[in-house]
FIBATOR-496918 format. One line per field, with one value per atom (N, C-alpha, C, CB): y, x, z; atom name. Coordinates in nm, 3 decimals, always signed. Atoms other than C-alpha are relative to their C-alpha. Glycine has a CB too. Example, Ala and Ser with C-alpha at 12.3 -4.5 7.8 and 13.67 -1.06 7.14 Angstrom:
<atoms>
c2 = c(-0.119:-0.450:+0.120:+0.003:-0.119:-0.106:+0.109:+0.046)
c1 = c(+0.089:+1.230:+0.090:-0.099:-0.082:+1.367:-0.077:+0.041)
c3 = c(+0.000:+0.780:+0.000:+0.125:-0.006:+0.714:+0.073:-0.142)
site = c(N:CA:C:CB:N:CA:C:CB)
</atoms>
This chain:
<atoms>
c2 = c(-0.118:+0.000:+0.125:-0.001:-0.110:+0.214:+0.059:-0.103:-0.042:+0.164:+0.031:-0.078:-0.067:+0.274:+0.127:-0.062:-0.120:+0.568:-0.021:+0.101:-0.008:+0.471:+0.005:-0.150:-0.050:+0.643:-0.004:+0.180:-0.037:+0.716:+0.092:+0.088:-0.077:+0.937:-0.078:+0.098:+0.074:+0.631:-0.100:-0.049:+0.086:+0.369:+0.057:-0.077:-0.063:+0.464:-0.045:-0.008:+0.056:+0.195:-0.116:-0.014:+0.188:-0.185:-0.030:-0.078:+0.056:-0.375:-0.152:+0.023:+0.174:-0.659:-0.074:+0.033:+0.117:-0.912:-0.014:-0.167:+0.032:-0.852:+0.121:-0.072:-0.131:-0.600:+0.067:-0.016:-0.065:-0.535:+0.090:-0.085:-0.135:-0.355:+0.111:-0.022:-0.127:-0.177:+0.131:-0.034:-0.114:+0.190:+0.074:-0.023:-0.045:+0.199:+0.035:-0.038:-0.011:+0.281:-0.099:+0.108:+0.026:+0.133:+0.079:-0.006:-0.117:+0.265:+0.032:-0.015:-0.093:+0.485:+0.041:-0.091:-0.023:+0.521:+0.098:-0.181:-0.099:+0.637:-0.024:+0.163:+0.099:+0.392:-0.038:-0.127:+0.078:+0.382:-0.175:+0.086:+0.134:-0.021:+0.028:-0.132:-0.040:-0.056:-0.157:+0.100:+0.103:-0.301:-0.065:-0.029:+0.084:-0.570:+0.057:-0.218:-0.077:-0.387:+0.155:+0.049:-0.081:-0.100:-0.015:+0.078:+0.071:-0.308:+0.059:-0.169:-0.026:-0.278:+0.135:-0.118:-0.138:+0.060:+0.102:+0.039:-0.097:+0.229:-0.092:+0.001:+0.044:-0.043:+0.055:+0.011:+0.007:-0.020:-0.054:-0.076:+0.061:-0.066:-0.121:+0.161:+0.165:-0.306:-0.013:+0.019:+0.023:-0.472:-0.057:-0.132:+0.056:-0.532:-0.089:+0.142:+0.091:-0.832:+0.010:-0.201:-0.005:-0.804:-0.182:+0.075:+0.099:-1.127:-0.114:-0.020:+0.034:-1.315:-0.134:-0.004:+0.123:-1.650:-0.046:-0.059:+0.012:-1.615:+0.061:+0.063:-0.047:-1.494:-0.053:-0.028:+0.050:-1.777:+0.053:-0.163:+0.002:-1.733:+0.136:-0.029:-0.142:-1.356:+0.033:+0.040:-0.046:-1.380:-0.055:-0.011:+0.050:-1.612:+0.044:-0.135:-0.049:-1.408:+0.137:+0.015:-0.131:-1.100:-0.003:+0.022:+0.056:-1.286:+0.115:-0.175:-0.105:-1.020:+0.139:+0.034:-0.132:-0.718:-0.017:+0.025:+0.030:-0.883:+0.080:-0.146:-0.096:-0.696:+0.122:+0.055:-0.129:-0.388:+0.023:+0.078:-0.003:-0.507:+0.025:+0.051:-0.040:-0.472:-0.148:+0.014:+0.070:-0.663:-0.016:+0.030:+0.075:-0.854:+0.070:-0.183:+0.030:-0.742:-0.064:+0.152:+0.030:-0.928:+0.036:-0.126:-0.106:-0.835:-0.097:+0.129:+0.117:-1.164:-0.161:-0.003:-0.022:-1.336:+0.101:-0.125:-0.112:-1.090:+0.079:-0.044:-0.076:-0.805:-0.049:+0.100:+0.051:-0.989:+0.012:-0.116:-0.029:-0.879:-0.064:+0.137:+0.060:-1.111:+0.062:-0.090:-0.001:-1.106:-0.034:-0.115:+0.036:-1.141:-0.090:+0.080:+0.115:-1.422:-0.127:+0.032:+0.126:-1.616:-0.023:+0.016:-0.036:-1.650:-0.056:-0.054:+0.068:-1.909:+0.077:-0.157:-0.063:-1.713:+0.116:+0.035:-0.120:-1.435:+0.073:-0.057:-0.094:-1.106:+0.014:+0.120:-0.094:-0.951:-0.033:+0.130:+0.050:-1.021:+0.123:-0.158:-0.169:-0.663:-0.120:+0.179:+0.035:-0.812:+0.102:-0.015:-0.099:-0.513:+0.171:+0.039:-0.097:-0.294:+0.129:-0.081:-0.105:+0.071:-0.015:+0.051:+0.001:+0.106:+0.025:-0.009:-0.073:+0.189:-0.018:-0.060:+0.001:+0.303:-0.026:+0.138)
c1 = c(+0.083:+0.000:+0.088:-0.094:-0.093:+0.279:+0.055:+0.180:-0.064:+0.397:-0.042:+0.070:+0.102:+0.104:-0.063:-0.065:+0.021:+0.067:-0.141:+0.019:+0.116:-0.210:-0.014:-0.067:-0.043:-0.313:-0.161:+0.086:+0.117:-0.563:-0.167:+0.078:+0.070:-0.745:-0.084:+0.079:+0.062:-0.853:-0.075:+0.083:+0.031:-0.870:-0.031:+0.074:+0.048:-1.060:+0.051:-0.134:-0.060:-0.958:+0.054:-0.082:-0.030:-0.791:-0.059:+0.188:+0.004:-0.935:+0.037:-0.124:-0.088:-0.751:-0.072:+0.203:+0.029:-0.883:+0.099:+0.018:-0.091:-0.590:+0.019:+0.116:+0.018:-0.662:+0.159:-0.084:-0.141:-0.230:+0.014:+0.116:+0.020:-0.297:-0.065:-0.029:+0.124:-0.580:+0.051:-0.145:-0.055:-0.514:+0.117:+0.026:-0.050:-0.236:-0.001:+0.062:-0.016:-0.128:+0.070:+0.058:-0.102:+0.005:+0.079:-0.032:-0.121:+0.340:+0.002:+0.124:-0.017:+0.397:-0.151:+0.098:+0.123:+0.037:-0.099:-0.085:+0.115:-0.143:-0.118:-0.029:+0.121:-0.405:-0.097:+0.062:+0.074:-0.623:-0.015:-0.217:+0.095:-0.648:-0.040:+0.039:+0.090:-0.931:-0.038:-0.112:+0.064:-1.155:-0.124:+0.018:+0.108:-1.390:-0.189:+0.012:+0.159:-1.692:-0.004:+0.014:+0.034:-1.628:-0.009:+0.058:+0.064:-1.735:-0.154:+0.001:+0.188:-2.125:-0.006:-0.101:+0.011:-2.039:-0.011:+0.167:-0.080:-1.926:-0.074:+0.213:+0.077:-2.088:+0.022:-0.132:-0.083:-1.829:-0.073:+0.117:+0.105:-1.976:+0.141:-0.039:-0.081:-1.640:+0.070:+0.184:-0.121:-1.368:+0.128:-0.050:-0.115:-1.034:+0.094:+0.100:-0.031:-0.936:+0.184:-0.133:-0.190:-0.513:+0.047:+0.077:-0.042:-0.452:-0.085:+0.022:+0.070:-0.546:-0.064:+0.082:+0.015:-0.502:-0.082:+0.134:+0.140:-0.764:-0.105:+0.016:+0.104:-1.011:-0.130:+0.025:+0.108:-1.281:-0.012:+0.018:-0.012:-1.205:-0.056:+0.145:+0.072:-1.269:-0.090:-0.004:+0.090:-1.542:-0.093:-0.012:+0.104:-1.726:+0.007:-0.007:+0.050:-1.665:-0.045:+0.139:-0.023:-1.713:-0.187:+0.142:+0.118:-2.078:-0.128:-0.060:+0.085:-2.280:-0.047:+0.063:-0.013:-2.175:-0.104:+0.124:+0.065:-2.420:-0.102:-0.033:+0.108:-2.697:-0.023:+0.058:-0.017:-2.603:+0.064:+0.057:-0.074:-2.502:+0.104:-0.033:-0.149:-2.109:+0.036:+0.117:-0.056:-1.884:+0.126:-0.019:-0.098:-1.560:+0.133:-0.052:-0.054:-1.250:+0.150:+0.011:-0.112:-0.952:+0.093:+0.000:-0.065:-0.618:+0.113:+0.065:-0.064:-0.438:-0.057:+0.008:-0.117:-0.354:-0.042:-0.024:+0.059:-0.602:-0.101:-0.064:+0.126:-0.863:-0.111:-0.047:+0.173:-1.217:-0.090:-0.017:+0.071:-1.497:-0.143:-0.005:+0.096:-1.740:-0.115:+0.024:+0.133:-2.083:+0.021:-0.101:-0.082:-2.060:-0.066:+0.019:+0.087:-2.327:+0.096:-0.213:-0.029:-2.146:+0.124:-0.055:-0.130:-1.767:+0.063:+0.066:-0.070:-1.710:-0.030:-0.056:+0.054:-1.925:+0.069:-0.180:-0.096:-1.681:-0.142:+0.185:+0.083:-1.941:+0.071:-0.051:-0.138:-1.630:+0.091:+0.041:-0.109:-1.340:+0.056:-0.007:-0.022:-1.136:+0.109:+0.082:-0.112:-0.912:+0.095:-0.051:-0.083:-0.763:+0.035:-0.109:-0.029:-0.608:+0.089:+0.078:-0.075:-0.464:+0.131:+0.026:-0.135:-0.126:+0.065:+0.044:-0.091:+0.149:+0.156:-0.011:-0.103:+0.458:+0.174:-0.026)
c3 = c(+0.000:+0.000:+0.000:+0.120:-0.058:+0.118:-0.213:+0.151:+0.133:-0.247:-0.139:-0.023:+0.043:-0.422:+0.026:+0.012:-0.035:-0.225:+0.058:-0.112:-0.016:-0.094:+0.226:-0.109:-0.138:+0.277:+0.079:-0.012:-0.070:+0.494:-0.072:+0.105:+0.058:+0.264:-0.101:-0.048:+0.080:+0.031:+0.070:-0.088:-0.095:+0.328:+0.085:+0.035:-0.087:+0.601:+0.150:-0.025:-0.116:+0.850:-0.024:+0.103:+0.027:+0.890:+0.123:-0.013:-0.127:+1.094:+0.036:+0.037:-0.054:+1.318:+0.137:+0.067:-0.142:+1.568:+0.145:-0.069:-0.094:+1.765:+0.041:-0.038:-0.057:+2.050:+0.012:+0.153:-0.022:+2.066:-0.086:-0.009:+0.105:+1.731:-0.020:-0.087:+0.012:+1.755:+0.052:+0.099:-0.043:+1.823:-0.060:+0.113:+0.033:+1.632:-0.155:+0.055:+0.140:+1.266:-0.101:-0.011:+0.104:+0.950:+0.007:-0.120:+0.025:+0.892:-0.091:+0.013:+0.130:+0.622:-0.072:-0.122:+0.091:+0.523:+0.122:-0.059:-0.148:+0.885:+0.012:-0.007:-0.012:+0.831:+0.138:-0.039:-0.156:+1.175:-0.052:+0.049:-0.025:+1.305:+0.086:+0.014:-0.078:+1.415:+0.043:-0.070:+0.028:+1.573:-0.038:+0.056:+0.116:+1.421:+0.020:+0.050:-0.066:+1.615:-0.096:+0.231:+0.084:+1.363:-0.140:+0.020:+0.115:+1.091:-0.017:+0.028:-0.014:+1.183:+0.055:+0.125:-0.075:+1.349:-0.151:+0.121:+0.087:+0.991:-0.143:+0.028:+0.156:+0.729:-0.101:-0.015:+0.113:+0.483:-0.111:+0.025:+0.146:+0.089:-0.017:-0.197:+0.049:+0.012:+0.179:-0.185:-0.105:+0.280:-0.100:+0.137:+0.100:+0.094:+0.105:-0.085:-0.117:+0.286:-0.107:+0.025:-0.005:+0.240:-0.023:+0.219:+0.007:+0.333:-0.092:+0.123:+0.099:+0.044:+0.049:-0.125:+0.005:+0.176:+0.134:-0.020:-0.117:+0.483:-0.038:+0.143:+0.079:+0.244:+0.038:-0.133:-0.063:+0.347:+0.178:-0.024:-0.135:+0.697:+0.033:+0.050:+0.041:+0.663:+0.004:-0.086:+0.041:+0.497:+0.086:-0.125:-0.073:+0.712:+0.132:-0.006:-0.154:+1.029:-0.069:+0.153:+0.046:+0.835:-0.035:-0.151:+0.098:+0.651:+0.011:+0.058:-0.055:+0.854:-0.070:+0.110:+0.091:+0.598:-0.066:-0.094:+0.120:+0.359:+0.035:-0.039:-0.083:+0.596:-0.088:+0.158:+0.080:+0.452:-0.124:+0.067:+0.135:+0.116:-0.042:-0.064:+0.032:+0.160:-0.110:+0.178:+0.071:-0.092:+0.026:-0.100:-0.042:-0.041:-0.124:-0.008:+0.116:-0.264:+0.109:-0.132:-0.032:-0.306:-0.113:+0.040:+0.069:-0.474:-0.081:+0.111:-0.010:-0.517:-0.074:+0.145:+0.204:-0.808:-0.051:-0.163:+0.060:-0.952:+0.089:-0.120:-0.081:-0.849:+0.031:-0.055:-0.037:-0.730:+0.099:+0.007:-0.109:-0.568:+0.011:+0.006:-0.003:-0.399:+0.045:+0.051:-0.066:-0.271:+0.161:-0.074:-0.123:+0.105:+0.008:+0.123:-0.049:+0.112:-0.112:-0.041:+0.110:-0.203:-0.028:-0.133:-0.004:-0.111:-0.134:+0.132:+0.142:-0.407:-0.127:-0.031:+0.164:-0.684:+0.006:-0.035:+0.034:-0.802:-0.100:-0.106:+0.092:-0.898:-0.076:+0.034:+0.093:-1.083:+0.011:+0.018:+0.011:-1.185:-0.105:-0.045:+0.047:-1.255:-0.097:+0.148:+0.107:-1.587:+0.002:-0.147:+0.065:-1.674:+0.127:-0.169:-0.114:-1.369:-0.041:+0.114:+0.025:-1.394:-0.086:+0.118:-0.015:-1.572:+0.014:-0.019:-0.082:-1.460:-0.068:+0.160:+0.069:-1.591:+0.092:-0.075)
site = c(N:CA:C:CB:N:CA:C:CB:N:CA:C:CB:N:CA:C:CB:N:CA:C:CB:N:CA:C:CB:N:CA:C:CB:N:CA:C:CB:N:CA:C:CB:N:CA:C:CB:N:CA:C:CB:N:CA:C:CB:N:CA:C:CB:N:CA:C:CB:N:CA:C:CB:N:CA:C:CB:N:CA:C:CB:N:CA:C:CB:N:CA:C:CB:N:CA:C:CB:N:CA:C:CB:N:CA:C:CB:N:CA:C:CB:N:CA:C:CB:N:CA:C:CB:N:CA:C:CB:N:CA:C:CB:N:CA:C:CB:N:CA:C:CB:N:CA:C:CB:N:CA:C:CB:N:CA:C:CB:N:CA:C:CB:N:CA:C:CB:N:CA:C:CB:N:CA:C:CB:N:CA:C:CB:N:CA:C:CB:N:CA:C:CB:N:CA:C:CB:N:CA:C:CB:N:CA:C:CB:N:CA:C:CB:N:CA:C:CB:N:CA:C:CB:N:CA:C:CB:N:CA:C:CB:N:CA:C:CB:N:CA:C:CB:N:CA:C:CB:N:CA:C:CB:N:CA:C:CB:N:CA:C:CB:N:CA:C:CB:N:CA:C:CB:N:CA:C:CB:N:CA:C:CB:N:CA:C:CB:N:CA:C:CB:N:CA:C:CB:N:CA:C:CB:N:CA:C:CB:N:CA:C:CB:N:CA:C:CB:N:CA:C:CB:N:CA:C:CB:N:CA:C:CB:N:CA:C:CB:N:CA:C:CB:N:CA:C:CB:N:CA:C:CB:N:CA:C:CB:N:CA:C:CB:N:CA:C:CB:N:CA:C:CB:N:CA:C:CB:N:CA:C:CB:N:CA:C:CB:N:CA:C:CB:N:CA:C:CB:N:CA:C:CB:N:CA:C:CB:N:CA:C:CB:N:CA:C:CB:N:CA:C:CB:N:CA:C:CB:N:CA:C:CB:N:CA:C:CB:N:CA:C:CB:N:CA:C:CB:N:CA:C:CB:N:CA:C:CB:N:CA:C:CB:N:CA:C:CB:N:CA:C:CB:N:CA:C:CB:N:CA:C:CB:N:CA:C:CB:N:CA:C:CB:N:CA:C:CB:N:CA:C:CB)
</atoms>
């Protein structure tokens, strides 16, 4: 993220399960973590789950967003953003991402 430029001003918050983090920042970006209770507090339209490879796991503590019609993206192999009720059915599938020189 840091190397995309990407900051606080695009991301609003991360949030971690692990109260030792909470409170503090990403480095270089100034990212509030937050915690998982400001999920339903703030009812985010996507969650860009990072870690690609706890994606199910995520999603099924996460399944609740669907309430308020949030969507899942991930970034890893490629861009995809699910449904929060349908972790296997891929809505989208971004092919063709910004370029960059």
């Amino acid at each position: 993220m840091n190397y995309c430029g990407i900051k606080h001003d695009v991301i609003d918050f991360v949030v971690d399960s692990n109260p030792h983090k909470q409170g503090f920042y990403l480095p270089g970006s100034l990212i509030p973590i937050v915690g998982v209770d400001a999920l339903r507090r703030y009812q985010p339209d996507y969650l860009l789950i990072l870690p690609w490879n706890l994606k199910e796991e995520i999603m099924e503590l996460t399944d609740y967003a669907g309430e308020w019609g949030c969507q899942f993206i991930t970034c890893i192999p490629k861009i995809q953003v699910f449904s929060a009720h349908t972790s296997n059915a891929v809505c989208q599938t971004i092919s063709e991402g910004p370029k960059m020189l």
